[in-house]
LOLUM-256860 format. One record per residue (C-alpha): residue number from 0; residue in one letter; x, y negated, z negated. Coordinates in steps of 0.25 Angstrom, whole numbers, padded with zeros to 4 digits, m for minus. Layout:
N
+------+------+-------+-------+-------+
| resi | resn |    xx |    yy |    zz |
+------+------+-------+-------+-------+
|  NUM |    A |     X |     Y |     Z |
...
+------+------+-------+-------+-------+
//
This chain:
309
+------+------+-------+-------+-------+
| resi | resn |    xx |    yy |    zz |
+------+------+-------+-------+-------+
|    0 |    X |  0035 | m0034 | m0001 |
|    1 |    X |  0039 | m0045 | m0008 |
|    2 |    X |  0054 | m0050 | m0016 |
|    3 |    X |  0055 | m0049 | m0031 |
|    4 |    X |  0048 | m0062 | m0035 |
|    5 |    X |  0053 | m0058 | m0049 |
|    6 |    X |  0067 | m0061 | m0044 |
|    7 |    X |  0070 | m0076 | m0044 |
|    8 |    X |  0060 | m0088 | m0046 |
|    9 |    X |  0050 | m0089 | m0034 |
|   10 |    X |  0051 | m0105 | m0035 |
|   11 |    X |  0055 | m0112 | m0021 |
|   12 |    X |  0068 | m0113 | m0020 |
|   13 |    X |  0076 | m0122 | m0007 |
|   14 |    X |  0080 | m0111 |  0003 |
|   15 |    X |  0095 | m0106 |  0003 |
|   16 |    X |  0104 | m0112 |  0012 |
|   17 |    X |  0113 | m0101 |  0015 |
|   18 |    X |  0109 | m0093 |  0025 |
|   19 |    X |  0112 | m0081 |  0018 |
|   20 |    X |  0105 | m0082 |  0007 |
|   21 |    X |  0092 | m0086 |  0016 |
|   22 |    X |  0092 | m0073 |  0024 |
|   23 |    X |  0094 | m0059 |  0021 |
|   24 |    X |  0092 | m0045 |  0027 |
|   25 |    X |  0089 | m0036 |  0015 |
|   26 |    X |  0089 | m0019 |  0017 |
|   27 |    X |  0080 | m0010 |  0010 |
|   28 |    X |  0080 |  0004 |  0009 |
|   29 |    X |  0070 |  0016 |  0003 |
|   30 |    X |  0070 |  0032 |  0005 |
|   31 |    X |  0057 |  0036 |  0000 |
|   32 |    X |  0051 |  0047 | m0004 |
|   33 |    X |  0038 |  0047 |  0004 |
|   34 |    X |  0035 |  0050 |  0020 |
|   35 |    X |  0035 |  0040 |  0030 |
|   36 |    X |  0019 |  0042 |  0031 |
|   37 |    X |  0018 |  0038 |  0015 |
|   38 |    X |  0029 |  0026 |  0017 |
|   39 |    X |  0023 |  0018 |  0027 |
|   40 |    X |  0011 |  0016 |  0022 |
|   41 |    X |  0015 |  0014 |  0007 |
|   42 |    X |  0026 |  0001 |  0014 |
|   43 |    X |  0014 | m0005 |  0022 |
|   44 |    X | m0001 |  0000 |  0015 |
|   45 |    X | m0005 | m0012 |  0007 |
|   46 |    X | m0012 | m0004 | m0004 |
|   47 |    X |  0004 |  0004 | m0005 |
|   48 |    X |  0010 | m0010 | m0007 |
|   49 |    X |  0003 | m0017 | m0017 |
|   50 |    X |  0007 | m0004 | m0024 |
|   51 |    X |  0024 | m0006 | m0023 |
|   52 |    X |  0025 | m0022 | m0020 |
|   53 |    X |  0029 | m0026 | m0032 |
|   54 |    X |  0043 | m0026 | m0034 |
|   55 |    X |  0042 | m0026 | m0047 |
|   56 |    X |  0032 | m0022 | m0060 |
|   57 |    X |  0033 | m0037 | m0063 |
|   58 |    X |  0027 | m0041 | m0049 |
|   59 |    X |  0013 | m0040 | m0045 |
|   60 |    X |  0010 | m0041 | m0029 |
|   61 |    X | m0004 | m0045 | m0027 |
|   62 |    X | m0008 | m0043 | m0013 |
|   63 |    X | m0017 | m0054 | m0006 |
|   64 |    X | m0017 | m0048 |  0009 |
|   65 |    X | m0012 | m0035 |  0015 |
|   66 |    X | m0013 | m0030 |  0028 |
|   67 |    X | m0004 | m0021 |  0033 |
|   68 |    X | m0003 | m0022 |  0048 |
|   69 |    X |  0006 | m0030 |  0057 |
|   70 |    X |  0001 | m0042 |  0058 |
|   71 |    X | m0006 | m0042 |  0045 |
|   72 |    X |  0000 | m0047 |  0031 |
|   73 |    X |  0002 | m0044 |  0017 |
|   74 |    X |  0002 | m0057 |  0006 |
|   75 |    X |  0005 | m0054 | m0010 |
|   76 |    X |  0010 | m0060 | m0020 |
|   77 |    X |  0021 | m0055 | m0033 |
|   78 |    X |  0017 | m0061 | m0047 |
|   79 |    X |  0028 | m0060 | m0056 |
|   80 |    X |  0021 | m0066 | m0070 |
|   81 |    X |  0028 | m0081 | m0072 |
|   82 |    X |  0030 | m0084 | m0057 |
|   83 |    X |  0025 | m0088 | m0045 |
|   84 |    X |  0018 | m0079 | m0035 |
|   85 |    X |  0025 | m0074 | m0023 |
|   86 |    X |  0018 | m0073 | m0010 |
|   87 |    X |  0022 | m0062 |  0000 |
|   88 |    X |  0019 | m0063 |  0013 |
|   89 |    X |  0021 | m0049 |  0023 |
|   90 |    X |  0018 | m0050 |  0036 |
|   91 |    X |  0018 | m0036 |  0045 |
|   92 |    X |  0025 | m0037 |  0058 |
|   93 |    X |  0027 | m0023 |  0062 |
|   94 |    X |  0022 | m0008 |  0057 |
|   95 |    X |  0026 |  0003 |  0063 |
|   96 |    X |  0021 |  0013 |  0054 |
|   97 |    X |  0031 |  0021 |  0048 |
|   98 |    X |  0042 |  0015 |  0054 |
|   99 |    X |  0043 | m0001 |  0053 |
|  100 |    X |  0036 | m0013 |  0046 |
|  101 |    X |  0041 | m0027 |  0048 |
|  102 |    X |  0034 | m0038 |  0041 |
|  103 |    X |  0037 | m0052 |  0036 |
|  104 |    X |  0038 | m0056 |  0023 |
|  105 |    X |  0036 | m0070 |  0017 |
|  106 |    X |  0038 | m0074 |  0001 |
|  107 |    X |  0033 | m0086 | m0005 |
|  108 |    X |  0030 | m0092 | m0017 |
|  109 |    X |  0023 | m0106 | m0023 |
|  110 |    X |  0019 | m0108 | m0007 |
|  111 |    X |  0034 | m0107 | m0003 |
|  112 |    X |  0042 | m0097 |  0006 |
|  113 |    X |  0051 | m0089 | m0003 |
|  114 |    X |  0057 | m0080 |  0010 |
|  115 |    X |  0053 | m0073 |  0023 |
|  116 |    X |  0056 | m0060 |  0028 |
|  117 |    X |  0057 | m0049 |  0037 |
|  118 |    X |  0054 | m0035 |  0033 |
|  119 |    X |  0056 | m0023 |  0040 |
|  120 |    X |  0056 | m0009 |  0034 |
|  121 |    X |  0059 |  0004 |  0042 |
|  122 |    X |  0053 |  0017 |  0039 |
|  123 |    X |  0058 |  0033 |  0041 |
|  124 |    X |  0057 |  0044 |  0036 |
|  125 |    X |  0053 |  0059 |  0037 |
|  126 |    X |  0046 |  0069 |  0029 |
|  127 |    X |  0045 |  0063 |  0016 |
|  128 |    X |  0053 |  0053 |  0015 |
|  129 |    X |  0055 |  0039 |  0020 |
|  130 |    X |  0065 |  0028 |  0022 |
|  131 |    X |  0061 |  0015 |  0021 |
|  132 |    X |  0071 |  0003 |  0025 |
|  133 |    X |  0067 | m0013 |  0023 |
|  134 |    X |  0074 | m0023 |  0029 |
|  135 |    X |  0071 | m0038 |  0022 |
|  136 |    X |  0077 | m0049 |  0032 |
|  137 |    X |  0073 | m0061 |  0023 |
|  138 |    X |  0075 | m0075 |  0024 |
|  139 |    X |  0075 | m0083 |  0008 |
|  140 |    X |  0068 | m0096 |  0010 |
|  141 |    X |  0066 | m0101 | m0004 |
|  142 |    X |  0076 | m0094 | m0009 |
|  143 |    X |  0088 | m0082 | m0009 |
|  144 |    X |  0076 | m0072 | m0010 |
|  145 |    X |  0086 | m0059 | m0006 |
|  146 |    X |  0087 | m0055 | m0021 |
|  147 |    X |  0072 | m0055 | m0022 |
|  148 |    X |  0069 | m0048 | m0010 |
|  149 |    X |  0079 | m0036 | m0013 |
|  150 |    X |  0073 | m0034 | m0025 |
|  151 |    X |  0058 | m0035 | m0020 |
|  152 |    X |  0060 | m0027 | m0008 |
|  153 |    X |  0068 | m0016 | m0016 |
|  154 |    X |  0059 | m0015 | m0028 |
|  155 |    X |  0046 | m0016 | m0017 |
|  156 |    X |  0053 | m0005 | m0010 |
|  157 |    X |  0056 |  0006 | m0022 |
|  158 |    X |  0043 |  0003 | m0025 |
|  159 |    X |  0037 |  0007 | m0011 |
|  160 |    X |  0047 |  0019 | m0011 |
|  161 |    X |  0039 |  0023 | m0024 |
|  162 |    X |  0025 |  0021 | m0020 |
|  163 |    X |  0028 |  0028 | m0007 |
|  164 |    X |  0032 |  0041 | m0015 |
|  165 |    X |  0019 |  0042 | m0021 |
|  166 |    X |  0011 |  0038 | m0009 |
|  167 |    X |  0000 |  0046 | m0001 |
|  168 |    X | m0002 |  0045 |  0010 |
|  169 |    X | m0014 |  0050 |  0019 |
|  170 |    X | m0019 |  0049 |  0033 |
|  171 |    X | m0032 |  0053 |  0042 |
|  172 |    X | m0037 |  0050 |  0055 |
|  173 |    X | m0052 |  0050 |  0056 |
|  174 |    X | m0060 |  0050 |  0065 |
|  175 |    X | m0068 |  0039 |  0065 |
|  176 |    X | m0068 |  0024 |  0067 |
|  177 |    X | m0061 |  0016 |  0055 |
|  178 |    X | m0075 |  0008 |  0053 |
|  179 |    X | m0081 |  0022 |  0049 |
|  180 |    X | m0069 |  0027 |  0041 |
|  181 |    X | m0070 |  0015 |  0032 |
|  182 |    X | m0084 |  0015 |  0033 |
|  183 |    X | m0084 |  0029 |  0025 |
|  184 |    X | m0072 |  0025 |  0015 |
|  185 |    X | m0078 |  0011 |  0012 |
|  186 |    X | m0093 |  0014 |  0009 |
|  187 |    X | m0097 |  0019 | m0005 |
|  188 |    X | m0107 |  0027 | m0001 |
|  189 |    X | m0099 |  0036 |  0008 |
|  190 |    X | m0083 |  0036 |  0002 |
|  191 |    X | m0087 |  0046 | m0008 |
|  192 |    X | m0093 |  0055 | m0001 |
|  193 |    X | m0078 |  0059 |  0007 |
|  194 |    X | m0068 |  0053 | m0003 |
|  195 |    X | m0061 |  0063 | m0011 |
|  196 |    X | m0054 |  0079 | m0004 |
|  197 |    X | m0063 |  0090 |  0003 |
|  198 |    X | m0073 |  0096 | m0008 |
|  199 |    X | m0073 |  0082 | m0019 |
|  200 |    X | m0084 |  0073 | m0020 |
|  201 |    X | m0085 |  0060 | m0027 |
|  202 |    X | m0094 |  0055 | m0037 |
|  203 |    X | m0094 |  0038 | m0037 |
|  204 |    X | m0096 |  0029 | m0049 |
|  205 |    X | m0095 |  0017 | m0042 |
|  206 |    X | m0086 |  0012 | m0029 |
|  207 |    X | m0085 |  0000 | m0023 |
|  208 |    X | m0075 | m0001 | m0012 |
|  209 |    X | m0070 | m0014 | m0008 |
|  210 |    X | m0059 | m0022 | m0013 |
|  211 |    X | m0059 | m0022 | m0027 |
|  212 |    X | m0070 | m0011 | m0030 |
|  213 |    X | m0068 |  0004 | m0036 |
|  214 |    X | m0072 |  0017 | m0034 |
|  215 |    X | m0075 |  0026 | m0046 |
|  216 |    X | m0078 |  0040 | m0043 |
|  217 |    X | m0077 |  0056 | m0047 |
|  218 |    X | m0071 |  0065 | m0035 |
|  219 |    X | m0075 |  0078 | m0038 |
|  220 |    X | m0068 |  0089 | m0034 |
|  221 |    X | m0074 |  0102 | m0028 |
|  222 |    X | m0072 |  0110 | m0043 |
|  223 |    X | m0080 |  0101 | m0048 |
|  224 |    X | m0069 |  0091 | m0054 |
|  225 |    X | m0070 |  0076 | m0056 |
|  226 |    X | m0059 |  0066 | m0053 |
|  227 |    X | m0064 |  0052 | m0057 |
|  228 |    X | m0057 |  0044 | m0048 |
|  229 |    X | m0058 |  0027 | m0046 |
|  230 |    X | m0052 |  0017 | m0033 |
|  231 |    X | m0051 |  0005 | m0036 |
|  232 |    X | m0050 | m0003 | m0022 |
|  233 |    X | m0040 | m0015 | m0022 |
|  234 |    X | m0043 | m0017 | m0007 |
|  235 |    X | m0052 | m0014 |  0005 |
|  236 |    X | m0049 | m0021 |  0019 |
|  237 |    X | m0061 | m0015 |  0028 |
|  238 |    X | m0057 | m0006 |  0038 |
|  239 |    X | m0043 | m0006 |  0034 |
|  240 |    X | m0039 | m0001 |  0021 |
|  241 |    X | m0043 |  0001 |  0006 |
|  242 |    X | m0033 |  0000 | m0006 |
|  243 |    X | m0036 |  0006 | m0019 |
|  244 |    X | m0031 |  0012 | m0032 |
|  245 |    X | m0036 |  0026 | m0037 |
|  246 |    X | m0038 |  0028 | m0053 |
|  247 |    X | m0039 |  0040 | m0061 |
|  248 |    X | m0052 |  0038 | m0063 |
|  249 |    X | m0061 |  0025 | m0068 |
|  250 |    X | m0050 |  0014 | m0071 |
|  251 |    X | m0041 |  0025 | m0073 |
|  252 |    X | m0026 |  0026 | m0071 |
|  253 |    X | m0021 |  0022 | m0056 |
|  254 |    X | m0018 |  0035 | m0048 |
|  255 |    X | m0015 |  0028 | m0035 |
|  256 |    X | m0016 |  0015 | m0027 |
|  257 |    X | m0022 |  0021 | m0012 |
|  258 |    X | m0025 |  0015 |  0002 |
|  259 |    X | m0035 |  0019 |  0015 |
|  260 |    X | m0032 |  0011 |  0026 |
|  261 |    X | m0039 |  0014 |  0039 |
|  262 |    X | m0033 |  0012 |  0053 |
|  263 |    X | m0040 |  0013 |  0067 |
|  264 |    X | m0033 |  0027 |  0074 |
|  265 |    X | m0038 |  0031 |  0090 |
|  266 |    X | m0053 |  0028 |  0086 |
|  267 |    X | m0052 |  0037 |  0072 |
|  268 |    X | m0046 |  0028 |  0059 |
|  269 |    X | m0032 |  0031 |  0051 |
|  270 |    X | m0034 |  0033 |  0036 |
|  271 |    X | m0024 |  0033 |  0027 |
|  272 |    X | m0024 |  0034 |  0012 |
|  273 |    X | m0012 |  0031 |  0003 |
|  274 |    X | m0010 |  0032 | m0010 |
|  275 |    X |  0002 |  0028 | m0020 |
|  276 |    X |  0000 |  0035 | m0033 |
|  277 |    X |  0004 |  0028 | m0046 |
|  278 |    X |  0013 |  0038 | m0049 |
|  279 |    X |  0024 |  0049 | m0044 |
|  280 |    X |  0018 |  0060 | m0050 |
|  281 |    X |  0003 |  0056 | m0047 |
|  282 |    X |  0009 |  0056 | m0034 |
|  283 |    X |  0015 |  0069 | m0034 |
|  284 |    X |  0003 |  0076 | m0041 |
|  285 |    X | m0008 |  0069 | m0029 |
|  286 |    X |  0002 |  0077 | m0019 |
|  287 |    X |  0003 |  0090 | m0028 |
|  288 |    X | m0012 |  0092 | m0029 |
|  289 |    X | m0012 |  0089 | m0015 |
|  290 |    X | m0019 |  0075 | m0013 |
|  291 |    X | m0014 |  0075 |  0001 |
|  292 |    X | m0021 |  0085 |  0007 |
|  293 |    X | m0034 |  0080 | m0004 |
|  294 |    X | m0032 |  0066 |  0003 |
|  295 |    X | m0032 |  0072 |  0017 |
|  296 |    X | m0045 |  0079 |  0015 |
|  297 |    X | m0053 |  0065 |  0009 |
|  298 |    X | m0049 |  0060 |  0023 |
|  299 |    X | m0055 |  0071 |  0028 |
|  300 |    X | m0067 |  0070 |  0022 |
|  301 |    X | m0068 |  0054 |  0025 |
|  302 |    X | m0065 |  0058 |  0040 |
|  303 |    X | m0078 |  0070 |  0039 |
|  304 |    X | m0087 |  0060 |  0033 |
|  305 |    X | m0084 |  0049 |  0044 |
|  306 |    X | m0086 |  0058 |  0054 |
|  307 |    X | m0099 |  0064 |  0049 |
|  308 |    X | m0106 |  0050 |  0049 |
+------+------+-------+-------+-------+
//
């Protein structure tokens, strides 16, 4: 997450003398709307935030590099049209999942140090809602950057809190070593013959999966109805995750941005799927004609087929 670069000019500036305006401790607070199991993932999946970065619809993040694990890094930058890029720079320093993240956060822009910071955000919650509190400790290098950061961190946040209510979330434990999960999603030949809920198949018109390539296809449910459906993949990182949008249809309208990550559990692999649909009420309707428990069973069905071979 980043400040507003939209706030003041971005050029370099000497660094305040007064200590006060130098360093400050900046609180923010959410109540969302979404469990702790949905929350989590949509704060730290890198597919979810490329999807509520942007503090503002003036601000396009671009995101170079993304990996969410301790030790690992995230690097984008915000355009705003008529100035300079800014480069933000997270490190991860602690995930405890569902409970903490601590990372550092570095701005800069034209090759210089705009701030540094220390970012740490608490989670709780029960049932189906979540409390999220971020605590900024920032130290302005270029610049008094407090104003830019309040508004950065609190648009960023109402943003996540958005996203998050309109998150799915889903998870599966299979039996079967990560390189064989993977295996069966990534190849062409074999992802549509699980893909889709107990009773669908899938007719393919043409799928490429790697970063940058698209999956057109029909599922067809077992009435005999058609649902053209297309993913158009913005990344694959072998054996860990895939990020993709999914369209009503060829070049269709966007009806969610999604995610599989894949994690090494006890000798089996973790799977989840996440998806942030584009709307409330796409949302609401996914959950009333029970895309849950139609997720669950695609799982399913990806574990059956593993298994088998």
């Amino acid at each position: 997450m980043t400040r507003n670069p939209g706030s003041s000019s971005m050029a370099a500036r000497t660094a305040p003398d007064d200590r006060k305006d130098r360093f400050a401790t900046l609180t923010f607070e959410r109540d969302v709307a979404a469990p702790l199991a949905v929350l989590w993932p949509a704060w730290t999946a890198p597919a979810a935030r490329a999807v509520w970065a942007a503090p503002t619809p003036s601000v396009t993040v671009e995101f170079l590099e993304a990996d969410s694990k301790v030790g690992g890094r995230e690097v984008s930058l915000c355009k705003v049209e008529g100035q300079p890029n800014v480069r933000c720079e997270v490190g991860w320093l602690e995930l405890q999942p569902a409970l903490r993240s601590v990372n550092y956060e570095a701005i800069s822009s034209g090759g210089v140090t705009q701030s540094v910071a220390l970012v740490t955000a608490d989670f709780s919650g029960a049932d189906e809602r979540s409390r999220l509190v971020v605590t900024v400790q920032l130290s302005s290098l270029a610049e008094n950057m407090e104003a830019g950061y309040r508004q950065g961190f609190g648009a960023g946040l109402d943003n996540l809190s958005g996203a998050a209510e309109r998150t799915m979330v889903l998870e599966r434990v299979i039996q079967a070593p990560r390189t064989l999960v993977w295996g069966a999603w990534i190849n062409p030949e074999t992802l549509p013959q699980w893909w889709g809920p107990d009773g669908f198949s899938c007719r393919t018109t043409r799928i490429d999966l790697r970063t940058g390539g698209e999956w057109v296809f029909d599922m067809i449910a077992p009435d005999g109805a058609v649902y053209p459906n297309h993913h158009r993949y913005g990344e694959v990182r072998a054996y860990e995750r895939i990020g993709y949008t999914l369209l009503w249809g060829e070049n269709g309208p966007k009806h969610a941005d999604a995610w599989a990550s894949f994690e090494d559990h006890d000798g089996c692999t973790k799977v989840t799927l996440g998806m942030i649909f584009s709307t409330a009420a796409e949302f609401q309707e996914a959950r009333g004609f029970g895309a849950v428990e139609l997720g669950l069973q695609t799982l399913g069905k990806l574990e059956r087929f593993v298994v088998s071979q």
